[in-house]
Backbone as CSV, one residue per row, in Angstrom:
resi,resn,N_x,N_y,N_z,CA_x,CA_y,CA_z,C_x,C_y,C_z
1,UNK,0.832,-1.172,0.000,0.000,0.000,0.000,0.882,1.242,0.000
2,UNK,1.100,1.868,-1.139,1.912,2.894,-1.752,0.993,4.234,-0.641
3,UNK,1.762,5.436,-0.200,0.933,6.016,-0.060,1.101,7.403,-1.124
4,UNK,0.247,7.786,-1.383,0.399,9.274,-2.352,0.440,10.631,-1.505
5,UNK,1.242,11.434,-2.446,1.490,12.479,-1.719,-0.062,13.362,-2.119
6,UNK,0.554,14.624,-0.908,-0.658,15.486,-0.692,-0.617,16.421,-2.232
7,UNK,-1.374,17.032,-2.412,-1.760,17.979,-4.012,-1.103,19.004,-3.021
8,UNK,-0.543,19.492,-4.057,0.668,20.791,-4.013,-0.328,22.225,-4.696
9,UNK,0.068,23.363,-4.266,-0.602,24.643,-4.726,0.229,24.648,-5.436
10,UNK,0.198,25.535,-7.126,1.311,25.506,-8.019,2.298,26.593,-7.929
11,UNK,1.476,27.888,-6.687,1.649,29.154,-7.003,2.273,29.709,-5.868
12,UNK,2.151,28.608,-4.736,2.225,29.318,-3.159,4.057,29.324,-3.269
13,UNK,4.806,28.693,-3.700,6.491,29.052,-3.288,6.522,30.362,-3.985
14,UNK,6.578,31.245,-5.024,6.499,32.251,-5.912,5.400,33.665,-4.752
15,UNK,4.184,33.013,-4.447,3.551,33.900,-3.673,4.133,34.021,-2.331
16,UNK,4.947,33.385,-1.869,5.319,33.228,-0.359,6.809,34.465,-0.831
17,UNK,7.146,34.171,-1.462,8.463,35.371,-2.108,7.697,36.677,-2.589
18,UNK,6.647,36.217,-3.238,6.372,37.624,-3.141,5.774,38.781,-2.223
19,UNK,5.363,37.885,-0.717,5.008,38.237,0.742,6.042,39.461,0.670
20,UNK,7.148,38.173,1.155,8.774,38.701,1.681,9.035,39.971,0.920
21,UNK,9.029,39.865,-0.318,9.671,40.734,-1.074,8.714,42.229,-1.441
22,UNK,7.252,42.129,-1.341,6.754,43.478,-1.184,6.728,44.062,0.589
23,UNK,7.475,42.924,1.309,7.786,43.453,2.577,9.166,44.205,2.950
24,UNK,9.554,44.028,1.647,11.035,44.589,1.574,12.187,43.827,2.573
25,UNK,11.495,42.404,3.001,12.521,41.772,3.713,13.241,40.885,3.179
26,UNK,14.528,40.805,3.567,15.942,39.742,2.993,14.809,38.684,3.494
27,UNK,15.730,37.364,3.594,15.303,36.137,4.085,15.247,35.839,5.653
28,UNK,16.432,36.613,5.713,16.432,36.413,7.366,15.827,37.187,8.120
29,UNK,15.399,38.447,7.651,14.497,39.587,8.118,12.381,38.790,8.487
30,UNK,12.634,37.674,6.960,11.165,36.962,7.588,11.411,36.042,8.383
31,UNK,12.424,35.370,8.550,12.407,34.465,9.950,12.595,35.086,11.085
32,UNK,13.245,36.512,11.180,12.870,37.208,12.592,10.977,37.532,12.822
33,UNK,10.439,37.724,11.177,9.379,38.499,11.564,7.978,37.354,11.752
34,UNK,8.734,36.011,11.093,7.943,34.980,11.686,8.082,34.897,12.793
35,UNK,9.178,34.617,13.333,9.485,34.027,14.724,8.547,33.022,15.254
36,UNK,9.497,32.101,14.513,8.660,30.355,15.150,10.374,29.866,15.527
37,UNK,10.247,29.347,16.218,11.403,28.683,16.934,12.139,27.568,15.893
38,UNK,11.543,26.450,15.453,11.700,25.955,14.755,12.358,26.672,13.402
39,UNK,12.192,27.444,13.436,12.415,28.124,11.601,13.586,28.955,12.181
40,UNK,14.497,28.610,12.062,15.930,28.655,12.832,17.084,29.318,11.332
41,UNK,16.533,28.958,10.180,17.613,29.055,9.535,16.995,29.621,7.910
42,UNK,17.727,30.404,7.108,16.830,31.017,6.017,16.896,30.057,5.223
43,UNK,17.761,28.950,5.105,17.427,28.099,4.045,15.978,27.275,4.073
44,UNK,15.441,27.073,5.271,14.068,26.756,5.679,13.087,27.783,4.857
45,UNK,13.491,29.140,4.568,12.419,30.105,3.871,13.280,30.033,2.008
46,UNK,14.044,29.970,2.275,14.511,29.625,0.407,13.757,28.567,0.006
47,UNK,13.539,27.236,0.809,13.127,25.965,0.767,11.212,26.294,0.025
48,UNK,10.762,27.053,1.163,9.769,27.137,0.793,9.344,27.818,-0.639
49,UNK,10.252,29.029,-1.138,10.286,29.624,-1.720,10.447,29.280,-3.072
50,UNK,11.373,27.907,-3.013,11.734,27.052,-4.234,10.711,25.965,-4.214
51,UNK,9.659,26.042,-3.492,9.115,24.584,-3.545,10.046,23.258,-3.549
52,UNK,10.928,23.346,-2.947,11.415,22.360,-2.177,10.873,21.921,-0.535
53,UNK,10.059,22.665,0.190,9.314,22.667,1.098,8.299,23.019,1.367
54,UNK,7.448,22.726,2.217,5.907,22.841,2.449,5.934,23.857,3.826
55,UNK,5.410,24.889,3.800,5.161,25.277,4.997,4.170,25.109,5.705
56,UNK,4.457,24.740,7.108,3.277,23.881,7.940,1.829,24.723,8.105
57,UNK,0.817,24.944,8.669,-0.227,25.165,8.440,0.024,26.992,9.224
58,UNK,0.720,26.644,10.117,0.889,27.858,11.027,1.825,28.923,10.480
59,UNK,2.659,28.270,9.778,3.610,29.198,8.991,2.468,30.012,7.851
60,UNK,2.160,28.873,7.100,1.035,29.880,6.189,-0.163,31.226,6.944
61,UNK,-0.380,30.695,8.084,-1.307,31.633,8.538,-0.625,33.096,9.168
62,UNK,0.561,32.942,9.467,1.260,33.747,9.845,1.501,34.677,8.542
63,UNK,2.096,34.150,8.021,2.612,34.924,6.973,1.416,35.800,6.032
64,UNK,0.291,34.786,5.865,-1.234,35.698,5.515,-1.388,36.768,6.659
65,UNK,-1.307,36.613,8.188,-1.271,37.763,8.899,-0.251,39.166,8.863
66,UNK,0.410,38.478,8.414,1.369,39.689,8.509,1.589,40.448,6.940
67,UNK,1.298,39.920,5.844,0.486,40.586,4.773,-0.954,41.154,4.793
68,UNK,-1.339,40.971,5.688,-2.898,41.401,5.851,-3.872,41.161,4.530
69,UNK,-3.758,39.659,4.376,-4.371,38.935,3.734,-4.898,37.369,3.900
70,UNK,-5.633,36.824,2.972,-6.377,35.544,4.039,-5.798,34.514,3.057
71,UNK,-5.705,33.568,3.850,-4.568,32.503,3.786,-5.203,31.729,2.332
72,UNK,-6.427,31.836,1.783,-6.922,31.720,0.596,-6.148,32.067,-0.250
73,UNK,-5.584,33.504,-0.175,-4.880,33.870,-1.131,-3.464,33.622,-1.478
74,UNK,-3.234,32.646,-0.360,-1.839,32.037,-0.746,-1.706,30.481,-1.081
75,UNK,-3.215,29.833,-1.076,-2.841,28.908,-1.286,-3.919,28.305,-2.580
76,UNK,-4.885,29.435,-2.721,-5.435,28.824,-3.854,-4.971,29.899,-5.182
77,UNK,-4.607,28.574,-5.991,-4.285,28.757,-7.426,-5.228,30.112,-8.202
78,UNK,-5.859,30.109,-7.738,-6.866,30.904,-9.052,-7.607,32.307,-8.294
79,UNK,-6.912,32.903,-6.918,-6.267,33.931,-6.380,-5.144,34.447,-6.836
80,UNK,-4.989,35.991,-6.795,-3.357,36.262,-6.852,-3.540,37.398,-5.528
81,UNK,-2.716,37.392,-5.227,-2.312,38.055,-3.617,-2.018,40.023,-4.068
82,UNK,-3.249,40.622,-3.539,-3.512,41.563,-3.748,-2.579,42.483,-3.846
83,UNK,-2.494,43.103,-4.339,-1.401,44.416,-4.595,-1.280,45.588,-2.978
């Protein structure tokens, strides 16, 4: 019994950079402004950024908070994250 992976958003690593980057923050500037303990290191936010990683449920909601936008807009495809 193979198990399958979860369905991926196509858009959220690209939208998660573009958080950071109309926040005018480096990489390490959003792991101070996350501040989750765990997220210790910027390659953890490149990761996400490249879709090489998933950010956990709390990371996404954070990061919709602190754009002052709803977490819809970062994870569904057929949203684009408001100007």
């Amino acid at each position: 019994m193979g198990r399958k992976s979860r369905l991926r958003t196509k858009h959220l690593p690209e939208k998660l950079r573009k958080v950071r980057e109309d926040l005018n923050l480096s990489q390490d500037g959003m792991l101070q402004l996350l501040n989750f303990e765990e997220l210790t290191d910027r390659s953890i936010i490149s990761g996400y950024e490249r879709g090489e990683r998933e950010p956990p449920l709390p990371v996404l909601l954070k990061y919709a908070r602190i754009a002052g936008i709803s977490v819809d807009c970062l994870i569904d495809d057929e949203i684009d994250i408001p100007e």
